[in-house]
C-alpha positions as MATLAB code, in Angstrom:
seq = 'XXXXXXXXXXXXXXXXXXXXXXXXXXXXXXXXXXXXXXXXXXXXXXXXXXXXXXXXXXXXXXXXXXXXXXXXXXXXXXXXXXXXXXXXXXXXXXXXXXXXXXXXXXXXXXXXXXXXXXXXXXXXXXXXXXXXXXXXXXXXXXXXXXXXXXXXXXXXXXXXXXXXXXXXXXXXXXXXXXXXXXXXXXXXXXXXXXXXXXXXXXXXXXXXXXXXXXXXXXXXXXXXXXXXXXXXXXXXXXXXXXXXXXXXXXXXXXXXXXXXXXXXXXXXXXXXXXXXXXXXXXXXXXXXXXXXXXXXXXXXXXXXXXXXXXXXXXXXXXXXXXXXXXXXXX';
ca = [
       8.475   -7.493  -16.546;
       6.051   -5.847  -18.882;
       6.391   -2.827  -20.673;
       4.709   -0.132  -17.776;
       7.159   -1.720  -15.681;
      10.626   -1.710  -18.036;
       8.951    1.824  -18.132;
       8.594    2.749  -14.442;
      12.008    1.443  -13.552;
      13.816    3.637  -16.705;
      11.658    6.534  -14.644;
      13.167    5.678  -11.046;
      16.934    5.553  -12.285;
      16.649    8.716  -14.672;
      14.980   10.413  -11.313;
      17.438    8.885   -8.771;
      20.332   10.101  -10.983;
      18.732   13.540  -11.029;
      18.759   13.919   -7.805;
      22.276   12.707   -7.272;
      23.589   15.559   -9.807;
      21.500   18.045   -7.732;
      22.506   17.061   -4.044;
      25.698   14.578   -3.976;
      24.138   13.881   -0.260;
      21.639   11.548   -1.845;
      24.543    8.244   -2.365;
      25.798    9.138    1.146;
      25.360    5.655    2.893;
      22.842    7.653    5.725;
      21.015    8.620    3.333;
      20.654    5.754    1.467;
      19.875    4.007    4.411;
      17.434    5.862    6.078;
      15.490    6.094    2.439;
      15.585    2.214    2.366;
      14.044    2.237    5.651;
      11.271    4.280    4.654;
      10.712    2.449    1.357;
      10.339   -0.579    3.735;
       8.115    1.159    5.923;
       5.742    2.593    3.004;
       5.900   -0.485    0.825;
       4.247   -2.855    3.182;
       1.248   -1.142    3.415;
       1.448    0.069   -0.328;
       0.617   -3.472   -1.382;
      -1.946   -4.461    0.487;
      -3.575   -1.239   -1.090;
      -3.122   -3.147   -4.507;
      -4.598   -6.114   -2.967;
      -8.026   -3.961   -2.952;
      -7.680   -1.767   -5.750;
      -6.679   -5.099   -8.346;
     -10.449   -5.982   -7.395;
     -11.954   -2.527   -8.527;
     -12.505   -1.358   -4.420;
     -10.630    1.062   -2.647;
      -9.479    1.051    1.082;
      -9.184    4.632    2.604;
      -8.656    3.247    6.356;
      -5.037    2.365    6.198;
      -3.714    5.262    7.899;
      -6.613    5.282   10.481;
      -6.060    1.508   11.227;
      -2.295    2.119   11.270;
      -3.141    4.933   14.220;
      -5.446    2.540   15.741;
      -3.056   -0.494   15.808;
      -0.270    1.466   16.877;
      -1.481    2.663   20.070;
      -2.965   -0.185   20.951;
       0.243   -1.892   20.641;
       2.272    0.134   22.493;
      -0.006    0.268   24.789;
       0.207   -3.269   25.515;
       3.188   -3.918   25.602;
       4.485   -0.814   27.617;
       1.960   -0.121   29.821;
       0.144   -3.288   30.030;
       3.555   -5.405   30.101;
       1.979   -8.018   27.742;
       4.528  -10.039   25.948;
       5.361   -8.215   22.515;
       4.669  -11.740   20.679;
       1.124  -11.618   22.210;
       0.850   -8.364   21.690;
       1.846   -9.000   18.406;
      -0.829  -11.680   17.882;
      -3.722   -9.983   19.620;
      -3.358   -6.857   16.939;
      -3.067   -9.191   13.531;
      -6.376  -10.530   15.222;
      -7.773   -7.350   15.372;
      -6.666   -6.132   11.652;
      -8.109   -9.304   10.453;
     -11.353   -8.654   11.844;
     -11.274   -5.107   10.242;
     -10.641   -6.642    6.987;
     -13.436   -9.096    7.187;
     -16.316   -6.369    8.276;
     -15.176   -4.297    5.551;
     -15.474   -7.201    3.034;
     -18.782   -8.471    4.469;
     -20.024   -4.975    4.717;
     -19.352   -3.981    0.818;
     -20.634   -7.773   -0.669;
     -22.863   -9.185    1.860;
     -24.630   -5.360    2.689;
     -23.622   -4.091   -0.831;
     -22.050   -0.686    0.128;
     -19.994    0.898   -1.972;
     -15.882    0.541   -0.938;
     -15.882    4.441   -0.664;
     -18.470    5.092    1.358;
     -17.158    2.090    3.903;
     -13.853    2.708    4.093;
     -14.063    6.193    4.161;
     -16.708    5.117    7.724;
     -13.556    3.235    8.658;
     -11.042    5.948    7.932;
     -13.040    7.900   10.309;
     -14.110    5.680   13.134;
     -10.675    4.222   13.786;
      -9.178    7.180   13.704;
     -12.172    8.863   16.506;
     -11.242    5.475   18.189;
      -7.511    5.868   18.837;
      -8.152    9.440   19.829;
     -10.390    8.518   22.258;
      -8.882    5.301   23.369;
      -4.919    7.774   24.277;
      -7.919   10.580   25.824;
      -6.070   12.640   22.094;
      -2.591   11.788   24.491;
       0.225   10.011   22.958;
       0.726    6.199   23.316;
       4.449    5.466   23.829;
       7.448    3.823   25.580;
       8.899    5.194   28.892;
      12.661    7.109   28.558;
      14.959    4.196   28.804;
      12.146    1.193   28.357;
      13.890   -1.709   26.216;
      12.783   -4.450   24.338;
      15.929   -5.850   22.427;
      14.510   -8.508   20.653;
      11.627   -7.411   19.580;
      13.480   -3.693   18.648;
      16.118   -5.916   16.653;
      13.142   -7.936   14.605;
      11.379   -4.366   13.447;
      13.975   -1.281   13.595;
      17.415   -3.199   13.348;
      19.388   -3.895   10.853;
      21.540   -7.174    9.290;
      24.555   -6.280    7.085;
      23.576   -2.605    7.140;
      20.134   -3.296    5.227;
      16.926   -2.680    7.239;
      14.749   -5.425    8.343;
      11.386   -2.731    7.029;
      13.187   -3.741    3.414;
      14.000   -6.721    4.215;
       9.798   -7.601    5.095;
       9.231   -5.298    2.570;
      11.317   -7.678    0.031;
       9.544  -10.915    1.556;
       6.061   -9.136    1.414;
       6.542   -8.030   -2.349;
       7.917  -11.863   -2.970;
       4.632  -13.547   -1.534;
       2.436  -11.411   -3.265;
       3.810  -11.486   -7.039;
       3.595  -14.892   -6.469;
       0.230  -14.580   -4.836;
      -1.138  -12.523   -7.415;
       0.562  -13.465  -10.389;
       0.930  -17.158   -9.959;
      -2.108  -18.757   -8.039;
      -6.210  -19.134   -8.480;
      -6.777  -16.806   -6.477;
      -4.770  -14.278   -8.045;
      -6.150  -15.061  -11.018;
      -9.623  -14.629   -9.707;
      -8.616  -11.393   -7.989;
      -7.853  -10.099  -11.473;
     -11.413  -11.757  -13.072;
     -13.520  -10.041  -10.092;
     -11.478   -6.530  -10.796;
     -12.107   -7.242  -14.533;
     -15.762   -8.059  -14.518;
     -17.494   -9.063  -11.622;
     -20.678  -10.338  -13.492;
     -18.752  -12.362  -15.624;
     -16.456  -13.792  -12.143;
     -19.571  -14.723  -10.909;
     -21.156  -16.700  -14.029;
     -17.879  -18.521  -14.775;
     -18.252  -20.069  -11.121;
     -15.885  -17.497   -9.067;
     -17.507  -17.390   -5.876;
     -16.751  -13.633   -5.848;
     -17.864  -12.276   -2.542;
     -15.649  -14.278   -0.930;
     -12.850  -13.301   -3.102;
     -13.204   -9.404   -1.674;
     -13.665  -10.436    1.219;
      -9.683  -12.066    0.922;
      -8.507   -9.443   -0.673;
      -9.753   -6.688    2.250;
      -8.273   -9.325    4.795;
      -4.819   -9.492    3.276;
      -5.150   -6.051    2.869;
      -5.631   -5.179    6.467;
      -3.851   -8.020    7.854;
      -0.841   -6.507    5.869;
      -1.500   -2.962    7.242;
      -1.494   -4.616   10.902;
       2.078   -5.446   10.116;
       3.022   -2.099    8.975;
       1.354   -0.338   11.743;
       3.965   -2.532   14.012;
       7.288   -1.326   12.198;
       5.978    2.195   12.190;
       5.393    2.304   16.090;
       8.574    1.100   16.546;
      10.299    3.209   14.136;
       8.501    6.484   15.679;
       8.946    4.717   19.618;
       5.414    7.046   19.774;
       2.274    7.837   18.267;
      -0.048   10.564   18.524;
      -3.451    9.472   16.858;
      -4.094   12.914   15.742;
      -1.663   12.730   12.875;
       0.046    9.707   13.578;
      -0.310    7.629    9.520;
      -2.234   11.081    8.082;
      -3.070   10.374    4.507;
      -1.261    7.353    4.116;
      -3.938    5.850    2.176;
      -3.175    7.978   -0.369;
       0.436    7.286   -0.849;
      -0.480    3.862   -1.158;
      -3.107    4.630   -3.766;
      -0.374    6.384   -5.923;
       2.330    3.717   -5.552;
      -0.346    1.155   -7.055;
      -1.218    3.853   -9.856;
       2.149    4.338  -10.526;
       2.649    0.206  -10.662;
       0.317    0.273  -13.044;
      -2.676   -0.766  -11.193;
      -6.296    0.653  -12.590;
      -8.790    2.195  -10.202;
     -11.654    0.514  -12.498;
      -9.737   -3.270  -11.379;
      -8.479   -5.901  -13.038;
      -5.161   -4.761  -13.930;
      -1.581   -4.214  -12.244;
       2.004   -5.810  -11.319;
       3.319   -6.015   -7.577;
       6.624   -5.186   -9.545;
       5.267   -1.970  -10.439;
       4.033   -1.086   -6.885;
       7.499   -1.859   -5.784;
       8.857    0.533   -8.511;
       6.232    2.986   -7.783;
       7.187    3.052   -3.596;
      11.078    3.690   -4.894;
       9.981    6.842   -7.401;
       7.610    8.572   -4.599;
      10.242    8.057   -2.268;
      12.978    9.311   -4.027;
      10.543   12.111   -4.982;
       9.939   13.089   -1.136;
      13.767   12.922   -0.890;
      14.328   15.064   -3.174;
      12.480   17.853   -1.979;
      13.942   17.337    1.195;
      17.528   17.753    0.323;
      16.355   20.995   -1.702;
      14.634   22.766    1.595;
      11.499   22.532   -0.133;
       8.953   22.776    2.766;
       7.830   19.059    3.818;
       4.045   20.330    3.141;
       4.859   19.625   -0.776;
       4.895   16.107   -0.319;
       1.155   15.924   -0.098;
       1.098   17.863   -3.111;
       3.963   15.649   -5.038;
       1.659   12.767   -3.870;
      -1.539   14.272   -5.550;
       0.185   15.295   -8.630;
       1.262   12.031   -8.871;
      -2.323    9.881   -8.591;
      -3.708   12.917  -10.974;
      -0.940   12.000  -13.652;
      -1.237    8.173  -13.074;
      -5.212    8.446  -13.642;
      -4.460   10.591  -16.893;
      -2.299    8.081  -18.291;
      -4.368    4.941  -17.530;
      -7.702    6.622  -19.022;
      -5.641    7.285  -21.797;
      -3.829    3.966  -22.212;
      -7.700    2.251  -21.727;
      -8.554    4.872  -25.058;
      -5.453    3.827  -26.792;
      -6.762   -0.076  -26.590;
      -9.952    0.254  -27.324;
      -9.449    2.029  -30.012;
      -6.892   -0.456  -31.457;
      -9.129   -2.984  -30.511;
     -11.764   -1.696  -32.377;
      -9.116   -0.887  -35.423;
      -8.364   -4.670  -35.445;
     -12.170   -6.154  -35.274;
     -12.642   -3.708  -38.020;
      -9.442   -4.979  -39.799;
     -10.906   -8.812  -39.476;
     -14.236   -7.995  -40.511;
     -12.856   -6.378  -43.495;
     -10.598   -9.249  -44.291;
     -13.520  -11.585  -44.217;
     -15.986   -9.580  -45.988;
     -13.040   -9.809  -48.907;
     -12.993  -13.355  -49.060;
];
C-alpha cells in the first residue's frame, strides 16, 4: 500500500469509530449490511471513473448512462419478456458503444473530455426521459425473476453479491492497472501524453480503452442499481453520480491532471464517503447534505493534491539543487 493509502484507511477506521460512539446503530448487522450493499453499488461505477481520470479525462455521463441503461433494461425484460441474460448482453453492447464514441470523439475529433461527456451527461439523460414518455420503467407488483434477482440483489453468507462484484471488480483492476502494459501505459498517457506518444504508446487507442472499460463497467452498475431500486424514474434516477465517483478517485489518491492513483485508494475512498452519508443519516441530518459532504470532499481532495504536487516539486527542485551543488564542489 503506499503512504496516501496507509493514510486513507487510518481516516476510514478513525471515522467509522466516530460514528459508532455517536449512534451505537451503526455495528447493528442491518446496518452494516445495507451500507455494504451500497458500497457495492457505488464502488463499481467509482472505478471505472478512475479508469478515465488515471488518463487526465473526465467522464460526467455515468449517472446519465446509468438512467439510460436502466430503463432500457427493465424495459426489456419486463415488458418486452426478453430473457434477462440477453437483456443483459444487449445493454453491455450498448455501454460499450458509448464508451467507444466518447473515446473516438475526444482523440480522433480532439474534443475536450468535458465538453463531451458533459454532451453525453445530457443526451442520455433527454434520451431515457423521452424513451419512459418522463414515466417510470419498472417491474409489475408480484413480477419475479429468481435467478437473475439472486445473481444482483441476493446475498451468500449474509454478504451482498454488489460487494461481492464490487470485490471482484476492484481485484481485476489493481491488477489491471497496477500490474499489466496497459496499465502502465494508462499511467504514461495520464502522465504525459506527448511523451506516451514518442516512446511508441499508441495513445489514442489507449483512451479509447480506458472510456470503454469505463462505460462497460458503468453498464454493470446500472444493472445492480435497477434491481436494487425494482424502478427507475429517469428524471433523478443516478443524479450526480458522476460526482461521487469523481471524489472516491480523489480521495484514492487519483489526480485530475492524470497519471497518478491506486484502485486501493478508490476502494478506501467509496468506504469513507459512505460511512460519511451514513453518518448523517443516523444524525437526522437532512439527506440534501450529502451533495454537499460530496463537494466538500472533491474541494478538499483537489487542495491536498495541488499541494502535495507543490510539496514535490519543490523537493525536487531542493535535490537537483543539492546535486548540482555537490558537483560544482568536486
Amino acid at each position: 500500500m503506499q503512504k496516501k493509502d496507509i493514510g486513507l484507511a487510518t481516516l476510514v477506521i478513525t471515522v467509522g469509530a466516530i460514528v459508532a460512539l455517536v449512534n451505537p446503530r451503526f455495528l447493528s448487522p442491518i446496518n452494516l449490511a445495507n451500507t455494504a450493499n451500497l458500497i457495492g453499488l457505488f464502488g463499481l461505477f467509482s472505478i471505472a471513473e478512475a479508469f478515465v481520470i488515471v488518463t487526465g479525462g473526465i467522464e460526467l455521463s455515468i449517472g446519465s448512462v446509468i438512467a439510460l441503461v436502466g430503463v432500457i433494461f427493465v424495459d426489456l425484460v419486463a415488458t418486452f419478456g426478453v430473457p434477462w441474460p440477453i437483456a443483459l448482453a444487449i445493454v453491455i453492447v450498448l455501454s460499450i458503444f458509448i464508451g467507444f464514441l466518447h473515446g473516438w470523439l475526444i482523440t480522433r475529433m480532439k474534443l475536450q473530455p468535458f465538453v463531451v461527456t458533459l454532451c453525453g451527461l445530457l443526451i442520455y439523460r433527454g434520451v431515457a426521459r423521452f424513451y419512459t414518455q418522463d414515466g417510470t420503467a419498472g417491474f409489475t407488483f408480484g413480477s419475479n425473476f429468481p435467478m437473475l434477482e439472486f445473481l444482483v440483489s441476493g446475498r451468500s453468507a449474509g454478504v451482498p453479491h454488489s460487494v461481492i462484484a464490487f470485490a471482484i471488480v476492484a481485484v481485476f483492476a489493481w491488477f489491471l492497472l497496477h500490474r499489466t502494459v496497459f496499465g502502465r501505459h494508462l499511467f504514461a498517457v495520464g502522465k504525459n501524453a506527448e511523451a506516451a506518444r514518442y516512446s511508441g504508446i499508441n495513445t489514442d487507442r489507449v483512451v479509447i480503452q480506458a472510456y470503454v472499460l469505463c462505460i462497460f463497467l458503468t453498464g454493470i452498475s446500472a444493472v445492480f442499481f435497477a434491481m436494487y431500486t425494482r424502478s427507475v424514474q429517469p428524471s433523478s434516477h443516478g443524479n450526480f453520480y458522476e460526482l461521487y465517483g469523481i471524489a472516491a478517485a480523489v480521495l484514492g489518491g487519483f489526480s485530475l491532471r492524470g497519471g497518478e492513483g491506486s484502485i486501493v485508494g478508490v476502494v478506501l475512498g467509496v468506504i469513507l464517503l459512505q460511512e460519511l452519508q451514513n453518518l448523517v443519516n443516523l444524525l437526522g441530518i437532512p439527506s440534501s447534505l450529502n451533495f454537499a459532504v460530496m463537494g466538500s470532499v472533491i474541494l478538499a481532495g483537489v487542495i491536498a493534491d495541488t499541494q502535495f504536487a507543490r510539496y514535490r516539486e519543490i523537493r525536487r527542485q531542493q535535490i537537483a539543487k543539492s546535486a548540482l551543488e555537490e558537483s560544482a564542489k568536486q
